[in-house]
C-alpha positions in Angstrom: -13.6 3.2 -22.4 -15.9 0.6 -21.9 -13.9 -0.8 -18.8 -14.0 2.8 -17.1 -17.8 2.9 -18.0 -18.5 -0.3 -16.2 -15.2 0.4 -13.6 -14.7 3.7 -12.4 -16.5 3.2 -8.9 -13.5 0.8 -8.2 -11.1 3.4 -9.5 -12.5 6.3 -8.0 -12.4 4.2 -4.7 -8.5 3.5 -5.2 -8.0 7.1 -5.2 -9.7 7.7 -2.2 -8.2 5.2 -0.1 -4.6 5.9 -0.7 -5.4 9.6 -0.5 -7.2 9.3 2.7 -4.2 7.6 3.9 -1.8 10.2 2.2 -3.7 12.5 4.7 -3.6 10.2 7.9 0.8 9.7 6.9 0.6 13.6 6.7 -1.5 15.0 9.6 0.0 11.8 12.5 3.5 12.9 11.3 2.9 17.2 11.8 1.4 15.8 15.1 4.8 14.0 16.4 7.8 15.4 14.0 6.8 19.4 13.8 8.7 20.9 16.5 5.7 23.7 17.6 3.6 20.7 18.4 2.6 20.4 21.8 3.1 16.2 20.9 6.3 16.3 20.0 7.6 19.2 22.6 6.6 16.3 25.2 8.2 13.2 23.5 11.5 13.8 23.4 12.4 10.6 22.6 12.7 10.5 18.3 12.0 6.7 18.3 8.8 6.6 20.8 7.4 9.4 18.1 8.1 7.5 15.2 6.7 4.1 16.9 3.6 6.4 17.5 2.9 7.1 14.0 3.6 4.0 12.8 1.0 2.5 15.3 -1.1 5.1 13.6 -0.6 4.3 10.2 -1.2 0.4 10.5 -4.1 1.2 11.9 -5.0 3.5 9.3 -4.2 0.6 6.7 -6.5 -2.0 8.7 -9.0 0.6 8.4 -8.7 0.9 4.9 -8.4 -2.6 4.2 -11.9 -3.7 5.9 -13.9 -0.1 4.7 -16.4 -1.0 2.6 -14.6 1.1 -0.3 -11.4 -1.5 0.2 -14.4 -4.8 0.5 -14.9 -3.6 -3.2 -11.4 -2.6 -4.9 -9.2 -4.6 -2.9 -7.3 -2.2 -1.4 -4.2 -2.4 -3.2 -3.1 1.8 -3.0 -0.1 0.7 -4.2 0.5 0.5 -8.6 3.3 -2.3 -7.1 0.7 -4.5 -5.6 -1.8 -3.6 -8.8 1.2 -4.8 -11.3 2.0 -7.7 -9.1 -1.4 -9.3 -9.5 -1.5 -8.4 -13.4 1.7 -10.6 -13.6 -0.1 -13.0 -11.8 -2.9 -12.9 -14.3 -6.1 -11.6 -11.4 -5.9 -8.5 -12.8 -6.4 -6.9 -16.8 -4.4 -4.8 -18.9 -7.1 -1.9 -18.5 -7.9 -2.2 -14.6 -4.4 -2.0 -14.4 -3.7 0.9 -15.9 -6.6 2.9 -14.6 -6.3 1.5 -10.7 -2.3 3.1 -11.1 -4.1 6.5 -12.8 -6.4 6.7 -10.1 -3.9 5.5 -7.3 -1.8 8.4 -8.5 -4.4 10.9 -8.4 -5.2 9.8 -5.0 -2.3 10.1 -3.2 -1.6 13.4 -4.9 -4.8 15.0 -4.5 -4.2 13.8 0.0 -0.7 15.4 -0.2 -2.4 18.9 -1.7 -5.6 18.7 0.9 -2.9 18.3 3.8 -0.7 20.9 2.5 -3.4 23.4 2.0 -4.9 22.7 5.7 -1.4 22.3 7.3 0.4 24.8 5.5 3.8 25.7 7.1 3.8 22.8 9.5 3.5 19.6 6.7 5.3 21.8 3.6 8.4 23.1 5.4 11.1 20.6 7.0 11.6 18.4 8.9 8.3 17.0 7.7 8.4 18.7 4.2 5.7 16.8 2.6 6.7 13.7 3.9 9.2 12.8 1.2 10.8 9.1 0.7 14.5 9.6 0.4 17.2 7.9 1.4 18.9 8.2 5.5 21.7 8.0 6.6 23.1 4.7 5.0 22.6 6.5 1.4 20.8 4.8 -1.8 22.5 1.2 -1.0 20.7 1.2 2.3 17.5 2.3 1.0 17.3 0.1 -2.0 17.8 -2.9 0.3 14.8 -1.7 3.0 13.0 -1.2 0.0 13.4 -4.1 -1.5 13.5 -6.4 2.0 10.2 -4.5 2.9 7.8 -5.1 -0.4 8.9 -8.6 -0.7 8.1 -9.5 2.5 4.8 -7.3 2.2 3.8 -9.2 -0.9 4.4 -12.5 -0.1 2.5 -11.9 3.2 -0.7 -10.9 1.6 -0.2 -13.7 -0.5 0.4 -16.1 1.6 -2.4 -15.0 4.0 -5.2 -13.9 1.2 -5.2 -17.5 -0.7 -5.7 -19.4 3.0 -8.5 -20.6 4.0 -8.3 -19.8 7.6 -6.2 -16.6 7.9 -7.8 -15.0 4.3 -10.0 -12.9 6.9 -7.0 -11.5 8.7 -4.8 -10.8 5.7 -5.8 -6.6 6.2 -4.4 -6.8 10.3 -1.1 -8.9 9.1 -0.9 -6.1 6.3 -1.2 -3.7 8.6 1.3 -4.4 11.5 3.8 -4.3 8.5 3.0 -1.3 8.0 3.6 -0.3 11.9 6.9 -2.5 12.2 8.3 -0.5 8.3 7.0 2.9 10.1 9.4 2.2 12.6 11.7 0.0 11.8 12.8 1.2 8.1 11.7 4.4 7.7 15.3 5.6 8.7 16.9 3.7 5.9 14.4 5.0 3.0 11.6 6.7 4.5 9.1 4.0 4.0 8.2 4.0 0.5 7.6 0.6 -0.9 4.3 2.4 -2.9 5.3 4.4 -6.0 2.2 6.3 -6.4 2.9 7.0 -2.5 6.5 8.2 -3.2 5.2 10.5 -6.1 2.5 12.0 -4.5 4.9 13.7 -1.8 8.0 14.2 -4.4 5.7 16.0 -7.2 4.8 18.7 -4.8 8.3 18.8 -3.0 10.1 19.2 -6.3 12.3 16.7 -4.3 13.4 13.7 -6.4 16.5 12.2 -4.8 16.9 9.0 -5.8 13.7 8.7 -7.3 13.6 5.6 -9.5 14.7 3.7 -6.8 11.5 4.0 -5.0 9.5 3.1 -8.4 11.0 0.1 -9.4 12.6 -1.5 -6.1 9.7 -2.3 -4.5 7.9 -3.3 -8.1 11.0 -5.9 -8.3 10.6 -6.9 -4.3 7.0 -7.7 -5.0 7.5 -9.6 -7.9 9.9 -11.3 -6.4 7.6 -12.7 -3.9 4.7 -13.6 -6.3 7.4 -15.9 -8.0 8.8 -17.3 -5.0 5.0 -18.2 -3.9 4.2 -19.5 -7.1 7.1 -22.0 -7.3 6.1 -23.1 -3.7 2.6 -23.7 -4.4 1.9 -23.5 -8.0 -0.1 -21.0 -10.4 -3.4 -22.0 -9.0 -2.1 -20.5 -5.9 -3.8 -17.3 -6.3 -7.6 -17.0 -5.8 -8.2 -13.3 -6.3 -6.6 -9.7 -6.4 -8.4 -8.4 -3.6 -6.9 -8.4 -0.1 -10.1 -8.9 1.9 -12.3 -11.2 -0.3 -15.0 -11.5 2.9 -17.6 -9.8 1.7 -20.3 -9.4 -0.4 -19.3 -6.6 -2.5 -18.9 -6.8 -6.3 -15.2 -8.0 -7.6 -14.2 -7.2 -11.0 -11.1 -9.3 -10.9 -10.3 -13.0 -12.5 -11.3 -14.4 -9.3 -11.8 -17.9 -7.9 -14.0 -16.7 -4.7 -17.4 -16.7 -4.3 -19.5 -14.1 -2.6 -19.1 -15.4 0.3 -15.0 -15.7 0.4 -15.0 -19.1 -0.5 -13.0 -21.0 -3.1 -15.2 -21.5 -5.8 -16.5 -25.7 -6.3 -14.8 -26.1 -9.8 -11.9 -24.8 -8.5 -11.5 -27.4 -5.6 -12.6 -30.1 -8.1 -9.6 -28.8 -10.6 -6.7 -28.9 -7.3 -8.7 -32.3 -6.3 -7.9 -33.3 -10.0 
């Protein structure tokens, strides 16, 4: 209790950010996929639509990322990226388990505002609450984009995050993944790769097909990566938890950055060493 005393700003910012982007996944979809909208009655073609809304939800990421809310809580919106780091030791046991809470909240409580303002158009097919299940290759070909996608996510924003020169960027990589999956892998799963993402639509749907694979194929993609970057670089590899550490915004993490995004003096001395 003492954690959410000191905590819940980060937490409460958690659920907003992956519920505001809940709403963005929801309302750019009914804009290009429902078939009364004036959008997609004049792109006919079913790729150019889906390249539009993955344009708009990478940029709806970077947004996110660089907000002052995701400065502070590190933008994970994702209880995969939260678990990651706790297995890389940035994050504790109770952050953990209140950032998934809260992430879970968040995208659920987006789902409902969308539904409620939408109606017909986001709750009825083919958009039907935007629901991650598998296409046309069945569960094989969804567990593998699931699993291709979140390792390569991971080990992005690790690889980016801990440098020096591209740490400031590690929001825009983040987010042209999330354009390129939009388009490129939605077909195969839907674009899940976020659990609390994938429950937010199924809960209200009452759709669960295949439903465990989009909780803990992208947990095992990400951890995955966070092993494979750790046995390239060593477990000093990781500074922080937080995806945009440029700022000069609290951080309740295990963190080796200064306020100013820099790597803390005693750890240099300890890699000089």
């Amino acid at each position: 209790m003492n954690t959410l005393k000191q905590h819940w700003p980060e937490y409460l910012m958690e659920a907003a950010l992956l519920g505001l982007f809940m709403v963005s996944a929801g309302v750019f979809t009914v804009i290009f996929e429902y078939p009364n909208s004036p959008f997609h009655q004049a792109i006919a073609n079913a790729d150019l639509r889906r390249f539009l809304i993955g344009v708009a939800m990478g940029m709806t990421a970077i947004a996110l990322i660089y907000s002052p809310w995701g400065k502070q809580s590190g933008a994970h919106m994702n209880p995969a990226v939260t678990l990651t780091f706790y297995r890389l030791g940035k994050v504790k046991r109770q952050d953990t388990a209140f950032y998934i809470l809260f992430q879970c909240l968040g995208g659920l409580l987006g789902v409902y505002l969308v539904a409620l303002i939408l109606r017909d158009g986001f709750t009825q097919p083919p958009v039907n609450y935007i629901v991650t299940v598998p296409g046309a290759l069945g569960w094989v070909g969804a567990a593998l984009g699931e699993l291709a996608i979140a390792f390569l996510m991971m080990f992005t924003i690790l690889l980016t995050s801990n440098h020096q020169k591209l740490s400031r960027y590690t929001g825009i990589f983040a987010g042209c993944l999330v354009m390129l999956y939009v388009f490129l892998e939605a077909p195969l799963s839907g674009f899940g790769m976020n659990p609390a993402r994938s429950f937010a639509s199924a809960f209200p749907a009452q759709i669960w097909t295949d439903f465990p694979l989009y909780l803990f194929v992208p947990l095992i993609g990400m951890f995955s990566a966070a092993e494979l970057y750790q046995s390239l670089l060593g477990q000093r590899a990781v500074k922080c938890a937080k995806l945009n550490h440029h700022t000069h915004r609290r951080c309740i993490f295990r963190c080796h950055y200064n306020q100013k995004g820099e790597v803390e003096l005693s750890d240099r001395l300890s890699r000089l060493g």
